[in-house]
N, C-alpha and C positions, 0 to 999 in steps of 0.2 A: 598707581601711576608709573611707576618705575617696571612693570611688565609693558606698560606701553611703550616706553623710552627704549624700551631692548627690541620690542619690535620693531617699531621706525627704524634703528638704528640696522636692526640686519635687512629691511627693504634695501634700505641705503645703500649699503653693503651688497647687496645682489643688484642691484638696479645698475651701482656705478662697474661690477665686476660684467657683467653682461655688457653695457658699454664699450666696453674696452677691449672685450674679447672679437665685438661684433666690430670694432674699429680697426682692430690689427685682422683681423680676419680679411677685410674689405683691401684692406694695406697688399697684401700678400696678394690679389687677385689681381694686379699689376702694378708693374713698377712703376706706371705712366703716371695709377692714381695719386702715388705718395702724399704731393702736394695740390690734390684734387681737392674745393671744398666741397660743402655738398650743395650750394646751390649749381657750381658749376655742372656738377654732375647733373645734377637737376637738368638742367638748361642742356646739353650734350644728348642726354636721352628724349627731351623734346624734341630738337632741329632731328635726332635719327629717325624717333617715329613719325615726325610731320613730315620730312624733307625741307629743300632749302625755303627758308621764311625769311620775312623783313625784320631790321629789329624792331618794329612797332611792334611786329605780332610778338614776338617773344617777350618785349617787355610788357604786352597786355595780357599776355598767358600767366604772367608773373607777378601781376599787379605791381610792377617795379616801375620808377621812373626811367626815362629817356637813356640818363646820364650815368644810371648807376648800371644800367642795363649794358650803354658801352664801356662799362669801366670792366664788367665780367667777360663780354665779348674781347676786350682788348688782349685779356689775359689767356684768354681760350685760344688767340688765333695766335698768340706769342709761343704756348704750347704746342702749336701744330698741331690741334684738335679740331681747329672751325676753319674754315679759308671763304674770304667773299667773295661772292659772284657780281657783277657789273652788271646791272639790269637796266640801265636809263642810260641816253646819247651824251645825257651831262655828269656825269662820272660822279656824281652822288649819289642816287641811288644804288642800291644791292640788296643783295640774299645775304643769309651768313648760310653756308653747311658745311656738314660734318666731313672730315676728312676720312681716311683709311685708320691713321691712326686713332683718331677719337672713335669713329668705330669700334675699332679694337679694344679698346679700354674700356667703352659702353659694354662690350660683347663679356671680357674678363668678368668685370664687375658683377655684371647680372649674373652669367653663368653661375659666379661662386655662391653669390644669395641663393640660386636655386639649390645649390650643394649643399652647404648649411640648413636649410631649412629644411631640406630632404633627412641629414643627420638630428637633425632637432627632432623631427617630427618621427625617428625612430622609437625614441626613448620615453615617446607620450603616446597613452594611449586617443582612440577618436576623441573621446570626450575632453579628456584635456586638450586634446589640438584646438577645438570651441573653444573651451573656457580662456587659453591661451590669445587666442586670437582677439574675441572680444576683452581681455585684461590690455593687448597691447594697444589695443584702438583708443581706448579711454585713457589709458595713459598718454598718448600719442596724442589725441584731443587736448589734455590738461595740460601738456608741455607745450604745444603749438601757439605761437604767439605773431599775430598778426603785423607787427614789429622787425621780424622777422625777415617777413616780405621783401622790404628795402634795404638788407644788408646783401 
């Protein structure tokens, strides 16, 4: 038992150091993201790839309520990441999209994932790029918590 305890323990151990590496990595790829969560980020790189949307559609992309959905918009457009657009005569309807800056931050961000994965994927050969990938999906599966959703 106590071989198994040392194994858990150094997953542990690499799982949380990967983490952290891939957090400050993420950090470094702009200054904008510092205090980015990752839903917002989430949400930032939908409205870039959709173009401007309603927040219905964002909150139904997200299975998020109404409310919680304007509470992350609130914060994005405080950022100077998202700006609404006025699409109805009676000034409640709009768009939310993305600004130049949340572009830019979207642009950072991803670029640097490509970078790292590019350096990741030096040091494995193909076959572990596979067995990598499908290890992070299941893992990524077992952590994913529908709960989630609404934060």
């Amino acid at each position: 038992m106590r071989e198994e305890e040392e194994q858990n323990e150094r997953f542990d151990d690499a799982l949380a150091h990967l983490q952290c590496i891939l957090l400050a990595l993420r950090v470094q790829a702009d200054s904008g993201s510092m205090d980015l969560r990752w839903r917002h980020f989430d949400i930032l790189a939908f409205i870039d790839r959709q173009g401007p949307c309603t927040p219905s559609a964002i909150s139904d992309a997200f299975k998020m309520s109404r409310s919680s959905m304007s509470k992350h918009i609130k914060t994005l457009e405080v950022k100077g990441f998202i700006s609404k657009i006025a699409t109805g005569g009676d000034g409640r309807s709009h768009e939310i999209a993305i600004t130049k800056q949340g572009r830019n931050v979207i642009h950072n961000i991803l670029q640097a994932q490509s970078d790292n994965a590019f350096k990741a994927m030096q040091v494995l050969t193909p076959h572990e790029v596979n067995q990598f990938t499908v290890i992070a999906g299941k893992i990524s599966q077992a952590l994913f918590d529908e709960d989630l959703l609404g934060v």
